[in-house]
C-alpha positions as CSV (number, residue, x, y, z in Angstrom):
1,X,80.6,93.0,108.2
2,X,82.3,90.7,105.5
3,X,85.5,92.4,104.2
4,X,87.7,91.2,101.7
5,X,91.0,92.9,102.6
6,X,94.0,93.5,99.6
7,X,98.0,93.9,100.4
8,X,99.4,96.9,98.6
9,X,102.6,98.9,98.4
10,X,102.2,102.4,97.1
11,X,104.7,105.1,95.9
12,X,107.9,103.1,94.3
13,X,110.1,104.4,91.6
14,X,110.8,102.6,88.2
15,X,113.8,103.1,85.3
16,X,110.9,105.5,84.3
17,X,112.4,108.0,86.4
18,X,115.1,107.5,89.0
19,X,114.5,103.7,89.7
20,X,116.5,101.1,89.1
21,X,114.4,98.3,88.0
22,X,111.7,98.3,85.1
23,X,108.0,97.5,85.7
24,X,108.6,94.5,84.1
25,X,110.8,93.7,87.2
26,X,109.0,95.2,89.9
27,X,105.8,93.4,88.8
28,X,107.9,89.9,89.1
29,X,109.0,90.9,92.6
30,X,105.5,92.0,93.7
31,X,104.2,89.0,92.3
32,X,107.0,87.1,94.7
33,X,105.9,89.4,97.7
34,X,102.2,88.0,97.3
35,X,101.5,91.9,96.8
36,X,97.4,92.1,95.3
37,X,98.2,95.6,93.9
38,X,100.8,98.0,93.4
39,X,101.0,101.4,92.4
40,X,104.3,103.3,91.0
41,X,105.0,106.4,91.2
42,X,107.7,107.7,89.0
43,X,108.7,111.6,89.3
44,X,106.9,114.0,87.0
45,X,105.9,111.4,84.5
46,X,102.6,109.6,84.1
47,X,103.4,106.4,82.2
48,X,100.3,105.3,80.4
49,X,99.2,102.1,78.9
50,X,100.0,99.7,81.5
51,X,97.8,99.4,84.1
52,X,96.5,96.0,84.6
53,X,96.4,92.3,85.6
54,X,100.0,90.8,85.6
55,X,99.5,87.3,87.0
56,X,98.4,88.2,90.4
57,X,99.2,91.5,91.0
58,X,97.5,94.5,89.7
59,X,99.2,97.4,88.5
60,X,98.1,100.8,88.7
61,X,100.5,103.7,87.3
62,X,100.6,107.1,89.7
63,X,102.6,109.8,89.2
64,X,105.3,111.7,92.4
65,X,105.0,115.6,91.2
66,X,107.3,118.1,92.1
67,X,108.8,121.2,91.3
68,X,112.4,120.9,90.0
69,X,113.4,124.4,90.1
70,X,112.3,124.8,93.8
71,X,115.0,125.3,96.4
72,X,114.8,124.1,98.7
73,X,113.3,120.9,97.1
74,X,109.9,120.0,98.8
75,X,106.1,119.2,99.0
76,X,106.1,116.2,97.0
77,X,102.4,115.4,95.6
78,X,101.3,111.4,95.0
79,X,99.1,111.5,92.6
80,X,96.9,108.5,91.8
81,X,93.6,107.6,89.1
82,X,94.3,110.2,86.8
83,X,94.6,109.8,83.3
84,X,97.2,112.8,81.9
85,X,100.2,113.9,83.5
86,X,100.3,116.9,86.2
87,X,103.8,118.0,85.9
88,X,102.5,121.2,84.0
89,X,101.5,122.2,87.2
90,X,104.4,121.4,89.7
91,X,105.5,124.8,89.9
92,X,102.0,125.5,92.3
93,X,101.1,122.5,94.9
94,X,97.7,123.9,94.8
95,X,97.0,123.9,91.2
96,X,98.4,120.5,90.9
97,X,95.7,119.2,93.5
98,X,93.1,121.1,91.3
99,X,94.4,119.3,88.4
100,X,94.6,115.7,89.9
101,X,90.8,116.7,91.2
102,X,89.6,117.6,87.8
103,X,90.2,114.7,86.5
104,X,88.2,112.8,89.6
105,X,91.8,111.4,90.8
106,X,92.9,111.7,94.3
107,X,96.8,112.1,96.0
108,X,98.7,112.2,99.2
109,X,101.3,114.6,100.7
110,X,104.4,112.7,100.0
111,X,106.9,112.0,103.5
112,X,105.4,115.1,104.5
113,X,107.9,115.6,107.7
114,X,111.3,114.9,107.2
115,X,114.7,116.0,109.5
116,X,117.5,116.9,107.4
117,X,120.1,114.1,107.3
118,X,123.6,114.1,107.8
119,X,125.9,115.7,105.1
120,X,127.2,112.3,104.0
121,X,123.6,111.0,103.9
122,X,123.7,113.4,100.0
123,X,119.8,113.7,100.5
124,X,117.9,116.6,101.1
125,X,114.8,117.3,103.5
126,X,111.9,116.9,100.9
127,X,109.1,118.0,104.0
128,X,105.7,119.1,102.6
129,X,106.0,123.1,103.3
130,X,102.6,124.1,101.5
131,X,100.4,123.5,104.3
132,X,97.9,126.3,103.2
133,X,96.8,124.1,100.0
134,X,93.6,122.2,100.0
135,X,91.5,119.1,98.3
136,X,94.0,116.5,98.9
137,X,92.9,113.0,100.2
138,X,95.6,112.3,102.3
139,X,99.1,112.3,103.7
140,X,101.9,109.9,103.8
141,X,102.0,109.0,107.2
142,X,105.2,106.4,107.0
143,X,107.5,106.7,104.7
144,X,110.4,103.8,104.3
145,X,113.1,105.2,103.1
146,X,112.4,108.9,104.6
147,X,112.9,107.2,108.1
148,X,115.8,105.5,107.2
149,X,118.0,108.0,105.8
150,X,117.0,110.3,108.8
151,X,117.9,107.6,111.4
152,X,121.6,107.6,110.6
153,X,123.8,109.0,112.8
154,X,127.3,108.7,111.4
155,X,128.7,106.4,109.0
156,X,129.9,103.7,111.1
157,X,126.0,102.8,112.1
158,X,124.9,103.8,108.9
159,X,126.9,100.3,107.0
160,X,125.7,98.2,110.2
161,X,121.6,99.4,108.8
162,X,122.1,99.4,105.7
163,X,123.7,95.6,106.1
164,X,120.3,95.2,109.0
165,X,117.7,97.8,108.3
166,X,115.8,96.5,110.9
167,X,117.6,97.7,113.5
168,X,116.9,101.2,112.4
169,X,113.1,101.0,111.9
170,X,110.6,102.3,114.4
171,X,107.6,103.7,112.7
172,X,106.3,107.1,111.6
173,X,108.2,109.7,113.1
174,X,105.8,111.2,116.2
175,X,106.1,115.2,114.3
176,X,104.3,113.2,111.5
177,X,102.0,111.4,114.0
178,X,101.1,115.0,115.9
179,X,100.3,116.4,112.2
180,X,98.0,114.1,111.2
181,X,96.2,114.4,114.8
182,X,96.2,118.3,113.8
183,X,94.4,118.1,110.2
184,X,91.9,115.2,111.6
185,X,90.5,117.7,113.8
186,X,89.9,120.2,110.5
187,X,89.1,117.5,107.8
188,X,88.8,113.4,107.3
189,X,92.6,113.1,105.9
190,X,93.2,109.4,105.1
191,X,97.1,107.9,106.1
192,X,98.8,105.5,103.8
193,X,102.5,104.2,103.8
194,X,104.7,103.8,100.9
195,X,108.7,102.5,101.0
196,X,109.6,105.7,98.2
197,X,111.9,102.3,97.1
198,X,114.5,103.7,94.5
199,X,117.0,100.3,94.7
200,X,120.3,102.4,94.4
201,X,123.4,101.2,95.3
202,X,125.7,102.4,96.9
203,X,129.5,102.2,97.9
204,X,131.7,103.2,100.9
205,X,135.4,102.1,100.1
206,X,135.8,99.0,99.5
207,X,131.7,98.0,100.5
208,X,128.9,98.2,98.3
209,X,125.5,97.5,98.5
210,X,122.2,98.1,97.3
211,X,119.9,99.7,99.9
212,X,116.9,99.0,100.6
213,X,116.1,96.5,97.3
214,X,112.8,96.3,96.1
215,X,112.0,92.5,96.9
216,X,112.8,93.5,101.0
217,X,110.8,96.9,101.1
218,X,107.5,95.2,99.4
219,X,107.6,92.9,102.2
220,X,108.3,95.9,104.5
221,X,105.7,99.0,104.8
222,X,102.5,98.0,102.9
223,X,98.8,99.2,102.8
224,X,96.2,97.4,103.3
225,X,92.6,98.0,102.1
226,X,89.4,97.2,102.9
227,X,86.0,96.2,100.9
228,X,83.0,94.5,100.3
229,X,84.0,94.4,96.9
230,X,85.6,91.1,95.7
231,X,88.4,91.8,93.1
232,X,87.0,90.2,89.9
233,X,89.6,90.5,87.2
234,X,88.6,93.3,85.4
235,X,90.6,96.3,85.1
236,X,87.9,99.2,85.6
237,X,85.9,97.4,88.4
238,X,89.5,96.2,90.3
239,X,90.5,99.9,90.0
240,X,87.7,101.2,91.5
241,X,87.7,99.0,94.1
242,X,91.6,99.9,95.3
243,X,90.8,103.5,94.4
244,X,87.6,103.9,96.5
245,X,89.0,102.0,99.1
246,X,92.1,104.5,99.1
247,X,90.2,108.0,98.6
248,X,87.6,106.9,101.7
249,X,90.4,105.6,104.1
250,X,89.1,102.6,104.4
251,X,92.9,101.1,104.9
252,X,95.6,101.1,107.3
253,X,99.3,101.0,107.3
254,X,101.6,97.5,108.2
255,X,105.0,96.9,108.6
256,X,104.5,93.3,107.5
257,X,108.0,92.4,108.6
258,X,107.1,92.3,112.4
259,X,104.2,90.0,111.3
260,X,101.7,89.5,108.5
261,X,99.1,92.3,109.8
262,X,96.2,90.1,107.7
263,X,92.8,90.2,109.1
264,X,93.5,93.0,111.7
265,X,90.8,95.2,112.2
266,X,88.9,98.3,113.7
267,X,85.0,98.1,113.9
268,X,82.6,100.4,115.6
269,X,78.9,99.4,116.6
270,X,76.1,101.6,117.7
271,X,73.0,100.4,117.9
272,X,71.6,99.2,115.0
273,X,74.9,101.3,113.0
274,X,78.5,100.1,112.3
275,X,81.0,101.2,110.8
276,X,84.8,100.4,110.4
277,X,88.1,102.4,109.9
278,X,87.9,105.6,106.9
279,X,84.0,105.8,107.8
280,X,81.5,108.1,110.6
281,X,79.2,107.1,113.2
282,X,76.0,108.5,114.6
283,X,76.5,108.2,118.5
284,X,73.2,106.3,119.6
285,X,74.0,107.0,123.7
286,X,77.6,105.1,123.3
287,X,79.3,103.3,120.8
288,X,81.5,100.4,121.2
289,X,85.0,100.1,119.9
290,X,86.4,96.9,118.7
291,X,89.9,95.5,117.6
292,X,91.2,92.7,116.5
293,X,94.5,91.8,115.8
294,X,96.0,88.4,114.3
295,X,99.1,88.7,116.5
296,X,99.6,90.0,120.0
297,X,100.3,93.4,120.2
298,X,100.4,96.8,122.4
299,X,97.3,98.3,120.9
300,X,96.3,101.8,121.4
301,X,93.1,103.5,121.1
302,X,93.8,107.3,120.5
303,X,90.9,109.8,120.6
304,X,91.8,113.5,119.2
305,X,95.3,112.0,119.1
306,X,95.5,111.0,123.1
307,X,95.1,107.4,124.0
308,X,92.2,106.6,126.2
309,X,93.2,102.3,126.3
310,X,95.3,100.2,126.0
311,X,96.3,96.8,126.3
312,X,98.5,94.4,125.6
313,X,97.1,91.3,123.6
314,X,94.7,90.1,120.6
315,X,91.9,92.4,121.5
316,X,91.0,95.9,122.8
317,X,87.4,96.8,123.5
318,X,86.2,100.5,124.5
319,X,82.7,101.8,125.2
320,X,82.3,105.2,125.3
321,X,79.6,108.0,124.4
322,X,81.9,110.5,123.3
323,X,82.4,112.0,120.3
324,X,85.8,112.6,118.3
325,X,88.4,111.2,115.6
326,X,89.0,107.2,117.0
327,X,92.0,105.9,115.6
328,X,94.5,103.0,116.1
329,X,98.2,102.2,116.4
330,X,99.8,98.6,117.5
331,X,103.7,98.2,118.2
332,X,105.5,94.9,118.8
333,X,109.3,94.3,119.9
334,X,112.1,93.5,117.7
335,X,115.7,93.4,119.5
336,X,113.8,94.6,122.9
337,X,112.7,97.8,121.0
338,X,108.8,98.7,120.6
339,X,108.4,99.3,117.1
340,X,105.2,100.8,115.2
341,X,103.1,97.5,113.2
342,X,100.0,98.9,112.2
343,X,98.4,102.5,111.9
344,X,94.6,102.3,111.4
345,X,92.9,105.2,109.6
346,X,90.0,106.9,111.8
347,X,86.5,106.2,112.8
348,X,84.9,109.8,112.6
349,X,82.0,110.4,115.8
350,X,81.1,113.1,115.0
């Protein structure tokens, strides 16, 4: 199957809201990245009239609702393709899903597990607690700056990461991990990552320092999709192709830092059938798993969220002729610590 396959970096904030930088910046630093599309997502504003090329990155406008009154804070909603702005409705998670719905958009649960930092962290647990809604798309499954903030112990280590963030990184937090495995076995529910990139700065005594900039994270956590669809230049067809790609989980998360994650994939043939990650199979007496990765890797094959292989390399293949929810992961070491790389979305056998 010929895929054309698009870098993009999803839920970001802009001077719209609480960001630092303006689009016009974070289009110039995505450009730099080599991003193919981005998609910001200020808090409880839908900025319109900008979506489009910008030299070669596209820009789609989203839109982070929550409820501001709410204590505690919580179940942040990413909501992308929709025309008019949902923050009417951030007072019920549920009737801001309806709303994104109605106008044929789609969204993701926003860092839906977080741990509550430590008090000189400032930052509150934003967790998804609505679990009882439904119609969403997807869920967040790795969330930059979530991680980060939740991986600081004290302040002494918290200046060494934010000086080397890499130390601190290992990938979606397993809570995050189990919950997806949990709402696969109700629903298709499509995983994305986003870096939630604000670019503040901040100072400890005499040190100060911006955290986390924008030009670092879009080089960090990335999605990339998937489809026979060649991006052509035009607004309405580009859009469609990101979008669809998106809403059918035909993507999978990469923390491009531990290596470009380009041209890894997940395939599935049976018989005459095939299918790759986001889509079902019919089981014609077994199907063969397949994946490919550009860069050695530990690569797991997880089936109802247990793995059933692994191995260490370029390639994993698995026959079997059962059915379930077949999904991915691949770590690689950094500083003698296994670190997640890429989280593929499913391959439903039903």
């Amino acid at each position: 199957m010929n895929l054309n396959e698009y870098v993009g970096h999803i839920h970001l904030h802009s001077t719209f809201s609480d960001g630092v930088a303006t689009i016009e910046e974070i289009i110039r630093l995505a450009n730099q990245a080599g991003l193919d599309f981005i998609i910001p997502t200020d808090h409880n504003v839908l900025v319109k009239g900008l979506d489009g090329w910008y030299d070669r990155t596209l820009l789609l406008m989203g839109e982070e609702v929550h409820d501001q009154q709410r204590q505690p804070e919580s179940s942040h909603y990413l909501a992308l393709n929709i025309e008019e702005d949902v923050f009417p409705y951030a007072q019920d998670p549920q009737a801001v899903i309806n709303a994104v719905n109605d106008q044929g958009g789609f969204g993701f649960l926003a860092h839906p597990v977080e741990y509550t930092p430590p008090p000189f962290v400032e930052e509150p647990n934003l967790s998804w607690r609505d679990w009882q809604v439904s119609g969403y798309t997807g869920l967040e499954l790795w969330n930059y700056m979530s991680e980060f903030k939740n991986r600081l112990p004290n302040k002494a280590a918290a200046i060494l990461f934010c000086y080397f963030p890499r130390l601190v990184m290992r990938g979606p937090y397993p809570d995050t991990l189990a919950k997806w495995d949990e709402l696969l076995q109700e629903r298709k529910t499509v995983a994305i990552g986003g870096s939630d990139v604000h670019g503040n700065t901040y100072r400890l005594g005499p040190l100060r320092r911006v955290v986390q900039p924008y030009d670092y994270l879009f080089r960090a956590v990335n999605t990339h999709i998937l489809s026979q669809q060649t991006f052509n230049g035009q607004l309405d067809h580009d859009q469609r192709v990101v979008c669809d790609a998106l809403r059918e989980g035909r993507c999978f998360v990469a923390y491009d830092l531990l290596g470009d994650t380009r041209g890894f994939r997940f395939t599935a043939t049976s018989g005459d059938a095939q299918a790759i990650m986001g889509q079902e199979i019919a089981l014609q007496r077994e199907v063969s798993l397949e994946v490919h990765s550009p860069r050695r890797a530990d690569i797991r094959l997880l089936r109802d969220g247990r793995i059933v292989a692994r191995r260490w390399g370029k390639s994993l293949r698995w026959t079997t002729s059962e059915r379930g929810v077949y999904r991915v992961e691949a770590y690689r070491s950094f500083l003698l610590k296994k670190r997640g790389w890429v989280f593929a979305n499913p391959i439903y056998m039903r």
